[in-house]
N, C-alpha and C positions, 0 to 999 in steps of 0.2 A: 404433536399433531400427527408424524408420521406414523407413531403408534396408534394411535384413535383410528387412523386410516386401517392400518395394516387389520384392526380387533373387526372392524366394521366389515372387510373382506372376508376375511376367517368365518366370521359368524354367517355372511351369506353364502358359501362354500359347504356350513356346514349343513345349509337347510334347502341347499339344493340348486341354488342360482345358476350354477356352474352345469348341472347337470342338464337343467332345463336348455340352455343357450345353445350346452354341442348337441344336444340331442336334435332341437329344431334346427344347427345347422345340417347337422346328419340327415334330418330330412327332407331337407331342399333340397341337398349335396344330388343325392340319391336321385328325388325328382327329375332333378335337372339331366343326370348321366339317362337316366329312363326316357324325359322327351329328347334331351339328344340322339338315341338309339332309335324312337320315331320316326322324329322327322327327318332321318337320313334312310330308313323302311322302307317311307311311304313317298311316295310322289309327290310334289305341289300341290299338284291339286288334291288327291286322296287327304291332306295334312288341313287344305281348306274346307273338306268337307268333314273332317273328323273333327274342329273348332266350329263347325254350324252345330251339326250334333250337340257337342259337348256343352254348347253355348246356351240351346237350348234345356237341355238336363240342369243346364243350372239355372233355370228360370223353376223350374219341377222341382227342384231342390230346396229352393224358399220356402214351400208349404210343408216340409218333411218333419213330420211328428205335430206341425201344429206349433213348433219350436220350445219342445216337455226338454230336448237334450242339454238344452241351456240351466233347465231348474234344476238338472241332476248335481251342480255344482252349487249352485245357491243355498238350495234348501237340504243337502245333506253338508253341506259349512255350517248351516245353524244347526242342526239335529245334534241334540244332546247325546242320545247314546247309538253305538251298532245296532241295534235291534232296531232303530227307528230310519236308521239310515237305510235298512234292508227292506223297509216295508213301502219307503220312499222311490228308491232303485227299481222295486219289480214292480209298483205301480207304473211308472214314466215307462219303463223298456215295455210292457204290455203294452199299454193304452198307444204309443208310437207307433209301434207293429202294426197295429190293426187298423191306427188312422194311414198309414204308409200303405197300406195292399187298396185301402178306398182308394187314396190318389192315384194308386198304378190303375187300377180296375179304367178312373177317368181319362187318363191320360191315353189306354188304349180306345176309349171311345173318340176322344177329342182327336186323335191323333188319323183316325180313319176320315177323316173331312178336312184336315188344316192343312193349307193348299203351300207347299214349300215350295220354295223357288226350282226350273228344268233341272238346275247346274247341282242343285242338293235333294234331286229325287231319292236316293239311297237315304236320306233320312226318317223315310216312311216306315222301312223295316228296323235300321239301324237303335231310332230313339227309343219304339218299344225295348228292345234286348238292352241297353244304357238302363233306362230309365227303374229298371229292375232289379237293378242294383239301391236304389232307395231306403228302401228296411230296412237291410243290414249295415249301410252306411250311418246311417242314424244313431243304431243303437250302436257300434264302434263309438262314435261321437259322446253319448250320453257313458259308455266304460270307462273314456279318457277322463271326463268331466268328475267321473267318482273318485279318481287315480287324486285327481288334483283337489278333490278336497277333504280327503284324508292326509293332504299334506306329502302325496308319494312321490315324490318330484323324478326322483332315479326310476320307477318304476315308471311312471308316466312319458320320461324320456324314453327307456328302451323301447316301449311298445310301441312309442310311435317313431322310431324308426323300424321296427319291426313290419308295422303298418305298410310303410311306405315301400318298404324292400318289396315286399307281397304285390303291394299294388304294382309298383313300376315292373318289376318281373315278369309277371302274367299278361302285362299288357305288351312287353315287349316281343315276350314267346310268339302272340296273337300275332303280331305284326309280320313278323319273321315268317315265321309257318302260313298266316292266310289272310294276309295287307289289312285293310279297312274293318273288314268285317271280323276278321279273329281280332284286332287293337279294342274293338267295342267289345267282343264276346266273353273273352280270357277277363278284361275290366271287372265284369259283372262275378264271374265266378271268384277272382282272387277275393273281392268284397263280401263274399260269401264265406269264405277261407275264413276271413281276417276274422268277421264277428265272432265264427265258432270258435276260433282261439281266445279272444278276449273274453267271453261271456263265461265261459271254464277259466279262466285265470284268476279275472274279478272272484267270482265266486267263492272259488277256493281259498284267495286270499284274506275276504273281509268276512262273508256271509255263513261259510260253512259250521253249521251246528250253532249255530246263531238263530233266536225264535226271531220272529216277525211283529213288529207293533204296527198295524195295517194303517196309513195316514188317515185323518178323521175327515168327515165334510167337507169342513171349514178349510183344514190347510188342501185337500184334493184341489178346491177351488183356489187359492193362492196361487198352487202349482202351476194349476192350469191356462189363469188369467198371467201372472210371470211370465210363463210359456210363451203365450200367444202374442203378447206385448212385445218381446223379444222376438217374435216374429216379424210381425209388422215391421219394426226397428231395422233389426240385420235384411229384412229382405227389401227393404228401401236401399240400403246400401248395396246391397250384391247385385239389385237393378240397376241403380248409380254404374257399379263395376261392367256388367255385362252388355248393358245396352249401346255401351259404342259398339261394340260388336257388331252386335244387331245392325245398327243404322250404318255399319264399315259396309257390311255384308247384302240391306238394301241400297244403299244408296250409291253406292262404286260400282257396284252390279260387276267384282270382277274376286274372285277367288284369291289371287294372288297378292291383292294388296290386303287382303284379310289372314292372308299367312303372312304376311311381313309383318302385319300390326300386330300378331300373337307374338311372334320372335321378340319385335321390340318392345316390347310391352311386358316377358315373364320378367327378365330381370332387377326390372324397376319394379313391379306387384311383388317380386319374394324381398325386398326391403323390410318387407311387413313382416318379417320372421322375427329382427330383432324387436323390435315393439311387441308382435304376440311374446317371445320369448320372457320380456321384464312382464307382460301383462298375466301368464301363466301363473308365472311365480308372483305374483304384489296381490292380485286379486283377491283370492283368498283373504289375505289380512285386513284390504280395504273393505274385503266383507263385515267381515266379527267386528269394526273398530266403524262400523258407518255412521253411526251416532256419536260419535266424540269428534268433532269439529277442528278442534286443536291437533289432533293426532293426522287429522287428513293431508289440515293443511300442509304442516310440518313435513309428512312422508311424499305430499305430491309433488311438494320443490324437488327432494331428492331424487324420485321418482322419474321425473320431466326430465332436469339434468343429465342425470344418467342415461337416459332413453335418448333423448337430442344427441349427446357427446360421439353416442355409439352409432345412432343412424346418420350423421351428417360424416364420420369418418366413411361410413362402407361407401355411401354417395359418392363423396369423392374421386375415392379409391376404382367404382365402377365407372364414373365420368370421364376419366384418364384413360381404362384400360379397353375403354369398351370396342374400338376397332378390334386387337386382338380378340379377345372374348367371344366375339360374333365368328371371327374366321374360325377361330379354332373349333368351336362348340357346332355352328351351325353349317360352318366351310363359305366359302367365297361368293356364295350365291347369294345370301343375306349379308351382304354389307354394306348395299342402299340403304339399310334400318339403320344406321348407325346415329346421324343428327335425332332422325326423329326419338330415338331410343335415350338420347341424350338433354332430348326435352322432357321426357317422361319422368327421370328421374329427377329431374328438380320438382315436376309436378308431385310425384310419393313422397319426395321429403318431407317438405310441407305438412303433404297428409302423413306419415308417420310419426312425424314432430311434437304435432299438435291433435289434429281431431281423432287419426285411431286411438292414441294414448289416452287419452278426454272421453272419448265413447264408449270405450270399455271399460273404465271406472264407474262413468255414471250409471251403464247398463249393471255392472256388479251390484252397486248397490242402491238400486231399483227403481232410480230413475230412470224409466226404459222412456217417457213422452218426451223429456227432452229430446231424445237422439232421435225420437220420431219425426218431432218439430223438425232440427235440424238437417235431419236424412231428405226429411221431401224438400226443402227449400234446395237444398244441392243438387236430388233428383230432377227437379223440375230446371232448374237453369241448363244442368248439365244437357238433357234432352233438346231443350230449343237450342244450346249453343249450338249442340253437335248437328240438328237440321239446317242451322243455317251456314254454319262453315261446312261442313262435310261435302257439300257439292261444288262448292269454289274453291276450297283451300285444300281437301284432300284428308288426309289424316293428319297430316304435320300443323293444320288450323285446330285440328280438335285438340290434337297433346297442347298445343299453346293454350287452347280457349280451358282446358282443363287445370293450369295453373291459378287460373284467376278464380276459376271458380271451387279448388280445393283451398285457396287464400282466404275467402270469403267462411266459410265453411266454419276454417280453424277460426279466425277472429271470433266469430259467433261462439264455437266452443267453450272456447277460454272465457269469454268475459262470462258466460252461463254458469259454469263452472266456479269462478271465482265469487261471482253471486250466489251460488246456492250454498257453497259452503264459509261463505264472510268471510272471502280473505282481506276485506277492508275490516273488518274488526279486531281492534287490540285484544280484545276479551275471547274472541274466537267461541268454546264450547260453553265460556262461560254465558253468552248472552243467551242461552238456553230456557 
């Protein structure tokens, strides 16, 4: 047995597993040291207006590309040869671009009448210069996605700490050099950076002297329907994730209990690193392998296991430490976040345990309506939870009422999951 262990290790060492894990902790690592530098910059308040801002970009951010950066993985994991993969890549990075400059073009119209709160008047100028960053974000996104399904796991890691270095850097210059408005400015330009390095890398690597087999009709339309489905899907979920925000930010009517909820709240959100981390590396295989039934099931026990084992240790480890953590990281002034911070991470666990792990499988392999289904039932609870505790209870009502309603979520998952692919069947792929 402890050889069979020891072979099993080796072999995911040799395909990357390893690289993929330090690499996304490298990039949190990084993040984190970048909003430390921040939110010790800027002010309270500048730091709650830089989280309206940014809260908003990521409501903008749901519609970027139409969600084409997602099939850059799917449909060059099926593509038989380079040449098709190449013809597949410049379709999606075109077609994004250009739908990415429409949403900017709307977003400055929209954004000349949409009436922001006295306390977040700076977001009038601020969100256009953000929100500009869009394109190039996107396609960064759909280069990573080609990285990973060529199987390039070491290359896919470096660049995206590479990414991260860029971004946290420029944003911190910003900060340093000219508060509020260089943090949003330097944002936009390092984003600008990152794409041109990556779209010269990619290139070079797969594409160069490579002909093009241009995608036909039929699969453009695949693409594009994949795409957008997976839009709907993730942006149901990223409005689940942001819209406490929102409703911190209406309904407290106070800046500084919405800088305390970002503090307590990154910790517990970058949990999601180890789940994205095994989900990087597995997807791909649950791609190529989505019709054999027997093989799913088999790999999603492991899969689950493995992903549980490792996010309920870091939970721990963060539920223990988390006073220091906050002093150190954030200093003394954020260590009212501590309980609420410490409700939060039992609320991610949960969701990392079960429904991230579960929704990125099924979105892999192309069950994108179930996580639609599931995304709006959680959306929609989550919303009325958070209206009606948010005014009585404060935020420490929401992180509670958000347990129940990430419980809820996973149960759903699972048993979907276990139905679609018969894990009550002996025979598995054989009932085929």
């Amino acid at each position: 047995m402890r050889e069979i262990i020891k072979n099993k290790i080796n072999d995911l060492l040799k395909k990357g597993a390893a690289d993929i894990m330090i690499g996304n902790f490298a990039v949190k690592f990084v993040t984190l040291c970048g909003s430390m530098f921040i939110v010790r910059l800027l002010t309270k308040t500048e730091y709650g207006v830089y989280g309206y801002v940014e809260n908003l970009y990521s409501y903008i951010y749901i519609l970027s590309g139409l969600g084409l950066s997602v099939s850059a993985l799917r449909y060059n994991v099926l593509a038989e040869s380079m040449e098709e993969k190449k013809g597949i890549f410049r379709y999606i990075t075109k077609r994004q671009t250009v739908i990415n400059f429409v949403i900017y073009a709307a977003v400055i119209a929209v954004g000349l009448f949409y009436p922001h709160p006295e306390k977040y008047s700076a977001a009038v100028y601020l969100l256009p210069i953000m929100a500009l960053s869009l394109p190039f974000q996107d396609v960064t996104q759909s280069c990573l996605n080609n990285e990973r399904a060529n199987y390039a796991n070491r290359r896919y890691a470096v660049f995206s700490v590479t990414i991260a270095a860029i971004s946290v850097v420029s944003r911190v210059i910003g900060s340093w050099l000219f508060g509020l408005n260089g943090t949003v400015t330097f944002k936009t330009v390092g984003e600008c950076l990152i794409t041109i390095f990556l779209i010269f890398m990619c290139y070079n690597k797969y594409f160069k002297g490579t002909d093009e087999v241009k995608p036909d009709p039929a699969l453009k339309k695949q693409i594009n329907k994949y795409g957008f489905q997976n839009m709907i899907s993730n942006g149901i979920w990223v409005l689940f994730m942001i819209t406490d925000i929102f409703l911190i930010g209406k309904l407290c009517k106070d800046p500084t209990a919405l800088a305390d909820y970002k503090v307590a709240y990154l910790f517990p959100s970058n949990m999601s690193i180890i789940t994205a981390s095994v989900g990087v590396f597995i997807t791909p295989y649950f791609i190529k392998h989505e019709t054999d039934y027997r093989w799913v099931k088999r790999s999603f026990f492991k899969t689950f296991l493995a992903n549980a084992a490792l996010v309920c240790t870091f939970a721990l480890l963060l539920y223990v430490l988390a006073r220091p953590v906050v002093c150190i990281i954030y200093g003394r002034a954020y260590l009212n976040v501590v309980p609420l911070m410490r409700i939060l991470i039992i609320a991610h666990t949960i969701h990392n345990c079960f429904k991230n792990l579960i929704g990125n499988l099924l979105a892999a392999m192309g069950h994108v309506r179930t996580n639609i289904v599931v995304s709006s039932i959680g959306f929609v609870s989550e919303v009325t939870m958070g209206i009606i505790v948010i005014p009585r209870y404060g935020t420490t009502g929401l992180a509670i009422g958000s347990i129940f309603v990430y419980t809820m979520m996973s149960v759903i998952m699972m048993i979907t999951f276990a139905v679609q692919y018969r894990f009550f069947s002996r025979s598995g792929a054989d009932d085929e």
